[in-house]
Each structure stands twice: as C-alpha cells, then as structure tokens.
C-alpha positions as CSV (number, residue, x, y, z in Angstrom):
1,X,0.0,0.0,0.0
2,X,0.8,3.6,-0.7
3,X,0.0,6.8,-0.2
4,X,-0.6,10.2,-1.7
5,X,-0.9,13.5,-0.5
6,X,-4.2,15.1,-2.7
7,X,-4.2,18.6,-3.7
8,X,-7.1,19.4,-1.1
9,X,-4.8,18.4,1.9
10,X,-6.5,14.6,2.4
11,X,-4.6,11.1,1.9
12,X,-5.0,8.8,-0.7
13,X,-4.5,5.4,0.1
14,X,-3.6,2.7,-2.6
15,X,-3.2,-1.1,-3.5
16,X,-2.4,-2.6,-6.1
17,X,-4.1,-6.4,-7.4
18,X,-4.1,-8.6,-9.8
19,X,-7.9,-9.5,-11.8
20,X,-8.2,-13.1,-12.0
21,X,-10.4,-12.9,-15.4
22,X,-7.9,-10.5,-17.8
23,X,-4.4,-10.8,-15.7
24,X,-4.3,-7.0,-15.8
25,X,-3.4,-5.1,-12.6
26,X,-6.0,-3.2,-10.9
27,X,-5.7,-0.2,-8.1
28,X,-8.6,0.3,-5.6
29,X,-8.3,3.1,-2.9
30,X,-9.7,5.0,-0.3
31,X,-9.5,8.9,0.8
32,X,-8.9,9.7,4.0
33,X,-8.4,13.1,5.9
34,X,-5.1,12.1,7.9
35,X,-2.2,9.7,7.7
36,X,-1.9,8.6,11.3
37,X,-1.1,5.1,12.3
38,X,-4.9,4.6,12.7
39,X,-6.3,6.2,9.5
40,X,-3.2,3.6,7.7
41,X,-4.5,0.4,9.6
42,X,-8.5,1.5,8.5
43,X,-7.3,1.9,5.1
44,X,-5.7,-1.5,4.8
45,X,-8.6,-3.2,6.4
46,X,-10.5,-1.0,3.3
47,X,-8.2,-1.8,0.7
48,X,-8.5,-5.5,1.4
49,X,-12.1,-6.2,1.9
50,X,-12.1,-4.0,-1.5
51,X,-10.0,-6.5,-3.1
52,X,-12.0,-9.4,-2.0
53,X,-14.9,-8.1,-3.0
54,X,-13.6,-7.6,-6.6
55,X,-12.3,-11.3,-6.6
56,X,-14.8,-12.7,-5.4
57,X,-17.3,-11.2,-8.4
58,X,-14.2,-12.5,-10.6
59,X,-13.7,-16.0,-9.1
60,X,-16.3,-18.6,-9.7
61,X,-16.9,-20.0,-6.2
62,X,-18.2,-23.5,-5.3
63,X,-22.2,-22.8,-6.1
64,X,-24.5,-24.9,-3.6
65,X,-27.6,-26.4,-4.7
66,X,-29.1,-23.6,-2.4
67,X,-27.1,-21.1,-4.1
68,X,-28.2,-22.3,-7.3
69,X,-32.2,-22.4,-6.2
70,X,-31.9,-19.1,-4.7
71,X,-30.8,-17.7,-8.2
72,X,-32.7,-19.5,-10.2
73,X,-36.1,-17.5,-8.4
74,X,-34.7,-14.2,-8.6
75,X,-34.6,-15.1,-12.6
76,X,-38.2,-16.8,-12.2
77,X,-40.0,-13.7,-10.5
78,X,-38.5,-11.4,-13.6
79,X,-39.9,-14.4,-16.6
80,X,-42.5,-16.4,-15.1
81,X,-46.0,-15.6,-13.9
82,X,-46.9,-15.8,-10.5
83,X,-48.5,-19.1,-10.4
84,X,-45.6,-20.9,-12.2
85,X,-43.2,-19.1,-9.7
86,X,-44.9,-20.7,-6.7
87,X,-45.2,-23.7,-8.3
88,X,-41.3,-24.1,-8.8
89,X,-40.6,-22.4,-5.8
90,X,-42.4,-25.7,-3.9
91,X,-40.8,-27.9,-6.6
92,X,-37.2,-26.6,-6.0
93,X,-37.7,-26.8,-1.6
94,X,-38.5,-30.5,-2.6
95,X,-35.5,-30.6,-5.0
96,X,-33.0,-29.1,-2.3
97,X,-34.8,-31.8,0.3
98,X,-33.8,-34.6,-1.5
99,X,-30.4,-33.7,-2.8
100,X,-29.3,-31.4,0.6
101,X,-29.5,-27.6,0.0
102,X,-25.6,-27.8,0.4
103,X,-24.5,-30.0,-2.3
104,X,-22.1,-28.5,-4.4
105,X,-23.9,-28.8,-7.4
106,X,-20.7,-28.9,-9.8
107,X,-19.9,-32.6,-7.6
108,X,-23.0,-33.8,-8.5
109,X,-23.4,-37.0,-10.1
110,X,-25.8,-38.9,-11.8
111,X,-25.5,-41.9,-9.4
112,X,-25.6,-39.4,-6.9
113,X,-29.1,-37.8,-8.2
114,X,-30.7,-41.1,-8.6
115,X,-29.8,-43.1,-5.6
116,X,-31.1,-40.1,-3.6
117,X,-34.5,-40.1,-5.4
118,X,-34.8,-43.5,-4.7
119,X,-34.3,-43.3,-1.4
120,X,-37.5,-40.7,-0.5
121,X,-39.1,-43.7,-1.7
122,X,-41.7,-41.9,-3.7
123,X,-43.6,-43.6,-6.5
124,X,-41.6,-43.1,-10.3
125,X,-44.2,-40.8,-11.6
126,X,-43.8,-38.7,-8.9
127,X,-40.0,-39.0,-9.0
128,X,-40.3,-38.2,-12.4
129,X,-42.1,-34.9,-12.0
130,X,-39.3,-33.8,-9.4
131,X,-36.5,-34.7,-12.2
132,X,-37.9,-32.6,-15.1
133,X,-37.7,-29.4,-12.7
134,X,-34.2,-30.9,-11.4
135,X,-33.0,-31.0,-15.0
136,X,-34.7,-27.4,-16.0
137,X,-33.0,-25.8,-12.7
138,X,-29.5,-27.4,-13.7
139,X,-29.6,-26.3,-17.0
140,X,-30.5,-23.1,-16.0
141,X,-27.8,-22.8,-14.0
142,X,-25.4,-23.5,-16.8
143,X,-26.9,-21.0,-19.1
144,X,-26.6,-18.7,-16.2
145,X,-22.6,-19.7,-15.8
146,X,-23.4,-20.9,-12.6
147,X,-22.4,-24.2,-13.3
148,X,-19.3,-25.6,-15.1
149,X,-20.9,-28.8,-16.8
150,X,-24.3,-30.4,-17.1
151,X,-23.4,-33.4,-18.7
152,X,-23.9,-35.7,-16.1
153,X,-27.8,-35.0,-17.0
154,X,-27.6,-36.8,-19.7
155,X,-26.8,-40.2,-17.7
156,X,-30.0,-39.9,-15.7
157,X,-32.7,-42.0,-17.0
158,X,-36.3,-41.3,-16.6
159,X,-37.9,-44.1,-13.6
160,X,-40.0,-47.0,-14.8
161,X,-43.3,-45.9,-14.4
162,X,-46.5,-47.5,-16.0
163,X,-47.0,-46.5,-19.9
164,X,-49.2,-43.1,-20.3
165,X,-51.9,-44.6,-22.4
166,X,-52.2,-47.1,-19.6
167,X,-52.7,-44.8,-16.3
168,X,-54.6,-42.2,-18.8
169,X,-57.7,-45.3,-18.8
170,X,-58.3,-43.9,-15.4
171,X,-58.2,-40.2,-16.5
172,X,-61.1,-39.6,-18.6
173,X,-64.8,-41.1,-18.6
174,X,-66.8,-43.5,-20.6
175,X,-69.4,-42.5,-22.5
176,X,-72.0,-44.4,-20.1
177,X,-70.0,-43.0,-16.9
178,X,-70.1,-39.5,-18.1
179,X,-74.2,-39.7,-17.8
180,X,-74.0,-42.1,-14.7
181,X,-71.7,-39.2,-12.7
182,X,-74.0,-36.4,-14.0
183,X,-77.4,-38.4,-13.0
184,X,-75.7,-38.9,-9.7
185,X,-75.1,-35.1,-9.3
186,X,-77.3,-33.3,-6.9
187,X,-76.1,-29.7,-6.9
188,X,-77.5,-28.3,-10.3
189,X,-74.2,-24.9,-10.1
190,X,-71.6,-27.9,-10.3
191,X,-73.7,-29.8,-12.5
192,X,-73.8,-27.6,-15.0
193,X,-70.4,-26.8,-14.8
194,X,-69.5,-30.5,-15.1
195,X,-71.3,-30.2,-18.4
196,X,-69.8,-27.5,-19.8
197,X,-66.3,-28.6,-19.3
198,X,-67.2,-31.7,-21.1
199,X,-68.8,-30.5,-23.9
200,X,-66.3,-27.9,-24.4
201,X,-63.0,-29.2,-23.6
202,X,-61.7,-25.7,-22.1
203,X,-59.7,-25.9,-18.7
204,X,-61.5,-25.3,-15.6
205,X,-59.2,-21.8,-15.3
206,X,-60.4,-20.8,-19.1
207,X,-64.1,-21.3,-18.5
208,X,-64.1,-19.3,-14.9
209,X,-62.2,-16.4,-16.3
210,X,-64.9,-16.2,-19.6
211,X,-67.1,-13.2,-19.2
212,X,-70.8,-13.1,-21.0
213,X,-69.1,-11.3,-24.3
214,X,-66.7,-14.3,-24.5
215,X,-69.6,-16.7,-24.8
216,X,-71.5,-15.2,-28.0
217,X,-74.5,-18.0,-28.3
218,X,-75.9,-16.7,-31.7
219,X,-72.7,-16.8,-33.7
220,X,-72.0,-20.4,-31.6
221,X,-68.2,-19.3,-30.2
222,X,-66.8,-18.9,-27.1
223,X,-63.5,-16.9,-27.0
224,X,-60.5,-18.2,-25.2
225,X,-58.2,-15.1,-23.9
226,X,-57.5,-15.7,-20.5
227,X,-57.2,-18.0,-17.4
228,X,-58.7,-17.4,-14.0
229,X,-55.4,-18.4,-11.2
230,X,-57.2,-19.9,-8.3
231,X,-54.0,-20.1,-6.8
232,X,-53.3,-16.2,-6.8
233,X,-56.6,-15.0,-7.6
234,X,-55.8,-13.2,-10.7
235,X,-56.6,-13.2,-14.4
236,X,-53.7,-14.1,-16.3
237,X,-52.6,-15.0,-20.1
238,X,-53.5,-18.7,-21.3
239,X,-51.5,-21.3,-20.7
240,X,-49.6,-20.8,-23.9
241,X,-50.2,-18.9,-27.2
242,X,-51.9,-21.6,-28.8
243,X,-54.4,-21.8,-25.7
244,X,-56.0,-18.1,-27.4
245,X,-58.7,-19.7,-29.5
246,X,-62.3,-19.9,-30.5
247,X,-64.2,-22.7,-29.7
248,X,-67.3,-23.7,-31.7
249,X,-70.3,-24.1,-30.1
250,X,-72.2,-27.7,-30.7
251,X,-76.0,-28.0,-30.4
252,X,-75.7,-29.4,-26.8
253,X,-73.1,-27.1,-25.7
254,X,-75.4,-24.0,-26.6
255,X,-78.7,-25.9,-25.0
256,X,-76.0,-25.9,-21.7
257,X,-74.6,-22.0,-22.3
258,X,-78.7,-21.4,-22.2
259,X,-79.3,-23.0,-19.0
260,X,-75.9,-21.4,-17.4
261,X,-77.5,-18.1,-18.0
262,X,-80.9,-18.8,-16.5
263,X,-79.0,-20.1,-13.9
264,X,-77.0,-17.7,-13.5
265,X,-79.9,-14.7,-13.6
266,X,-81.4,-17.0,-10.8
267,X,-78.9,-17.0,-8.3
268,X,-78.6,-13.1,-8.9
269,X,-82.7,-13.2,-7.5
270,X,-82.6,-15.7,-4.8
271,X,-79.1,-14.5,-3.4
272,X,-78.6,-11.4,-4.2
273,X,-75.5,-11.3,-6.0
274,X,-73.7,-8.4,-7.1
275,X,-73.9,-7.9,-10.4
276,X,-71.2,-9.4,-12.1
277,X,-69.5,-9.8,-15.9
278,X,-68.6,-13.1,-15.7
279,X,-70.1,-16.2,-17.3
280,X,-70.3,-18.5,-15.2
281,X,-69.4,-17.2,-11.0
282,X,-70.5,-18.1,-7.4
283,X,-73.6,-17.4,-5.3
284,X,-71.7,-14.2,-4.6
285,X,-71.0,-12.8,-7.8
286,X,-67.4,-13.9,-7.6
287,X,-64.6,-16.4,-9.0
288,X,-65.8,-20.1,-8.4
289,X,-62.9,-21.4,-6.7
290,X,-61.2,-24.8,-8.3
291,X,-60.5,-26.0,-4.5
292,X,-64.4,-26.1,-4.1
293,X,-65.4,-27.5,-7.9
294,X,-63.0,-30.3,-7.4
295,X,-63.8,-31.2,-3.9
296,X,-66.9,-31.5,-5.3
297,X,-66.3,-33.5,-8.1
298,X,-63.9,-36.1,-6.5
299,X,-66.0,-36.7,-3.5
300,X,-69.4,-37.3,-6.4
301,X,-66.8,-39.4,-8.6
302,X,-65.7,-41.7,-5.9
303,X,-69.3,-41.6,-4.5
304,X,-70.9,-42.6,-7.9
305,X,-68.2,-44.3,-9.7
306,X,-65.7,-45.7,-7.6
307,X,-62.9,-43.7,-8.1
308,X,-61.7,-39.9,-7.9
309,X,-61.4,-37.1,-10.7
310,X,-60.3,-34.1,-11.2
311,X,-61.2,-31.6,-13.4
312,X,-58.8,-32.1,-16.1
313,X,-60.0,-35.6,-16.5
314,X,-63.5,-33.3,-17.9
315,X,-61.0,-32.3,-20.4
316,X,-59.7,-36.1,-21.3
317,X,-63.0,-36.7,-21.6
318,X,-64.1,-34.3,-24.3
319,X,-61.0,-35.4,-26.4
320,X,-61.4,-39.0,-26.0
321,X,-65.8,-38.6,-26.9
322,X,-64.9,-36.9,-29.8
323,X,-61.9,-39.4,-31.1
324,X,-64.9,-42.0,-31.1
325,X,-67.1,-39.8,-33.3
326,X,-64.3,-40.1,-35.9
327,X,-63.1,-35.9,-34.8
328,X,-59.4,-36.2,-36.2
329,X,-56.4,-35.7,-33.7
330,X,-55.5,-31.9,-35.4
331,X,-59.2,-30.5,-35.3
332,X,-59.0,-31.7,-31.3
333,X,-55.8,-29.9,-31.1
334,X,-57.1,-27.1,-32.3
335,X,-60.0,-27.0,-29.9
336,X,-58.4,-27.5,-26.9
337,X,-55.6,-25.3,-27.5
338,X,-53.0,-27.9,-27.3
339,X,-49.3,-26.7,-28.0
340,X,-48.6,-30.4,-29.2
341,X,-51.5,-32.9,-30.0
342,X,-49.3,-35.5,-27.8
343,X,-51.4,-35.7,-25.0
344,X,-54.3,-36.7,-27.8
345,X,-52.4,-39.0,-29.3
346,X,-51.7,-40.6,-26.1
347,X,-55.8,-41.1,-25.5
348,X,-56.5,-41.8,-29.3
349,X,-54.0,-45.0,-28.7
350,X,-56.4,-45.9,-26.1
351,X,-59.8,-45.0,-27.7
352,X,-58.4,-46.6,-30.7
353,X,-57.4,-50.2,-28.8
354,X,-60.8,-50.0,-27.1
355,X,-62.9,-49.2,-31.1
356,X,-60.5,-52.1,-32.6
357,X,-61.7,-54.8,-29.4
358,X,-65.3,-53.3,-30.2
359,X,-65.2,-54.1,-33.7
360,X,-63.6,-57.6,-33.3
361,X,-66.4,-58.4,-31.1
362,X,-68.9,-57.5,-33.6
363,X,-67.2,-59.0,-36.7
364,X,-67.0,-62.3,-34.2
365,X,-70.6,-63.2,-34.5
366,X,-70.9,-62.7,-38.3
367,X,-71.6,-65.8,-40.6
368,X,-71.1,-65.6,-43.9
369,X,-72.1,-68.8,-45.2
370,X,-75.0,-70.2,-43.6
C-alpha cells in the first residue's frame, strides 16, 4: 500500500491487485483526511475487503444447490407468472430436500441424483415430476454460468413408471359413466359446470375467467383469452399462445350456455349477488374457486363411480368422446388449444385399442355362409 498526498490536503490510500479474469493489474483506494497510524490500519482493512470483494465477483466460487435455487427465483420472478413461480418455488424446496441444499452442485453426479431419489421412496411418476424441474433448474444454471458442466444429466434416466396410455384409462370417462356421474349429481351450479367442461374441452381456469361477451351463443363461439389463477386470484394470459382460441359451439353445448345463464340470472334473484360480468361465477357474484369444484367432483366421482377425478379428467373426456365420433387428432388440437397434439395422441392410442376390441367383437358373431 501507498499513499498520496491530494491537492485538497487529504490522503489517498492505494493497493495494487491482480484480476483473476484479464491478468491486468488493478488499483482500488480509499480517501482519508489524515495519515496517522490509525487512519493507515482503516485503510488497509478497506483496501483488502475492496479487493475481495472484486475477486470474489471474478472468481467462480463452489455454487450450492441452495445457491443455485436461490438464483434461479430471482430469474423466475422477472420471466414467469406468478402461479408458475410458486409452483417451482415448492418444486425446487422439494429438489433441495432430496439432494441437501448444500450439495455443491458442480460434484454432483448422476448416481448421486438417482440413488437419492430412490431413497425418499416416492412412487416413479412422482419422481419423475421432481427430475424434469431438477434437470430445468440445472440447465439453467449453466446457461446462467453458474455451473461448469451439465453433462452428467444426460446419464439420468427417466424411472419406470406404468406407460401413459395405460394410467390415462383412469383419467377420462366413458361415455355411459359421463351420464352415470351427471345423473348422480345433486347440486345443479356444479352440475352444469361438469357439463360445460365436457362439452367444451376448455380448462376449468379458461371457463371461470370467460365473461358473457366471451360466450356469443348466436354466432356459436366462445373466445378463449384468458385463465382465471385460483392459486393467486388473478386473471392471467393462457397457458400458452396456442391456448388463445375460438371454440365452436355444438348443439348441446349452446342448449347448456342457455341454461348457465338462466341459472345464472337466478342466483342473482334468490341471493342477491352483485352484479357481475362473468359467465359463469359463485352465489356471490365472484370467482368459483377450483378448490371447491374439485372437492366437489372427487368426493361425487368416488361416490358414484368408484374412483376420484379431477377436473382435467373433464378435459380427457371431451378429447377421447370426440376421437370416437371419428373428430381427427388436429381438429381436437385445435379446440383445446393444445401446443402439441401428444397428450391426444396418447388417449387416441387408447380409444383406438378399445374401437379395434369393439369391432372384433362384432365381426366375431358374423356368418357368412350359412
């Protein structure tokens, strides 16, 4: 360290260092009004903390899978809406559970990774779930020069879980048990809304966010914009861009748009709800809540069929009726605003087992000589 006398009577105090990222020396310093003993020891406590500092943005330090997380959301509340932040934000705590929060994630391995998933003993599909953020969070990190090499991804290998088009059987409903749950349904609000959701295929977040200009009966088209974020209780952009659509309006699904209206005019009477813009809302002129629809429709499911849905499998369900009425895999795309039609393909491989058994069975019985 030196020091130099400035032209207003005050002490300059200097150090020289060396930057680890171009070689080049560097000076920091610090201005002080005397050179005593005292002011010299303050400034080389200064200068060096000063120095650190600027290594320390310079030298890439050992980056914990805590570190890593806790970067990752600061880039997350910037890019993401609100609901996908909160939803990786959970995903990640999970992620830093199973790994420890003070793994250094540049020692990771993929043997490593695995043989600590297996050991929370959760079922593959769920294991699964937790690896696809794992992966996106790693390879965000590398993108972010957080992380020297990813290429140990690569060697981890998806966990044997039961095929798609298997546990999807148990997503969606028959023909016969769509009519069986909705005969079963007492409440004529959730009822309704049961119906819609089949006949339209919209997510239960698209059809609570549509207002009564969205839903233009005469002209048969309902106009997807939005999604309603139970979550955060906002209104937010679809799901994707291919989610902003119109959706034609069949004969049955305009008898139920009819009904939700009279409905809806009633409730307004009897309850006295505020007047209100939307579609479809609650006794109080509000949001319906998808905490309360699905409670709703898994405890009437499990009641009437044996087993419990949710509201999405509404949406399986309108796919996989129309895949039987000969509706081609694109047009169904279209309608439900799929990005990709591979969740459709994945139910027509079912539909189409289940229409090839059907058929056998009938040809079975036919005689052709008698």
């Amino acid at each position: 360290m030196w020091i130099e006398e400035t032209k207003n009577g005050k002490y300059k105090f200097v150090e020289r260092y060396e930057d680890y990222l171009t070689g080049k020396t560097k000076k920091v310093s610090i201005t002080l009004d005397r050179n005593t003993p005292q002011s010299r020891k303050i400034a080389q406590k200064t200068l060096a903390q000063k120095i650190a500092d600027a290594m320390d943005k310079s030298i890439k330090k050992d980056v914990t899978l805590k570190d890593l997380v806790e970067e990752y959301r600061k880039d997350q509340r910037l890019t993401v809406k609100q609901s996908t932040y909160i939803r990786n934000f959970h995903s990640c705590n999970t992620i830093m559970r199973l790994l420890g929060e003070n793994t250094i994630v540049d020692r990771m391995t993929a043997r490593y990774v695995r043989d600590k998933f297996l050991e929370s003993g959760k079922a593959p599909g769920t294991l699964n779930e937790h690896l696809s953020r794992f992966r996106a969070l790693i390879r965000w990190g590398y993108k972010a020069d957080l992380i020297a090499s990813i290429a140990f991804l690569d060697k981890i290998e998806t966990f044997k879980d039961l095929p798609h088009k298997i546990k999807i059987q148990d997503k969606y409903l028959e023909s016969e048990e769509m009519k069986e749950l909705l005969n079963g349904m007492q409440e004529e609000h959730w009822k309704l809304l049961t119906k819609f959701l089949i006949l339209s295929g919209l997510r239960f977040g698209e059809a609570i966010a549509l207002l009564k200009e969205d839903v233009d009966i005469d002209n048969r088209t309902i106009r997807v914009t939005k999604t309603y974020d139970s979550i955060n209780r906002e209104i937010t952009a679809p799901k994707s861009i291919c989610s902003i659509r119109d959706v034609y309006i069949q004969n049955e699904l305009k008898t139920v748009c009819k009904q939700i209206n009279a409905l809806m005019l009633r409730q307004r009477l009897i309850h006295g709800a505020r007047c209100t813009d939307l579609f479809m809302h609650s006794l109080s002129g509000g949001y319906i809540q998808y905490f309360a629809y699905n409670k709703y429709l898994r405890e009437n499911s499990e009641r009437i069929l044996g087993r419990k849905l949710t509201a999405h499998a509404l949406r399986h369900t309108h796919a996989s009726l129309l895949l039987e009425q000969g509706v081609s895999i694109d047009t169904i795309s279209r309608r439900l605003g799929h990005e990709n039609s591979r969740i459709t393909k994945e139910i027509y491989l079912h539909i189409t087992e289940k229409l090839k058994k059907r058929d056998n069975e009938q040809l079975t019985e036919i005689l052709f000589f008698r």
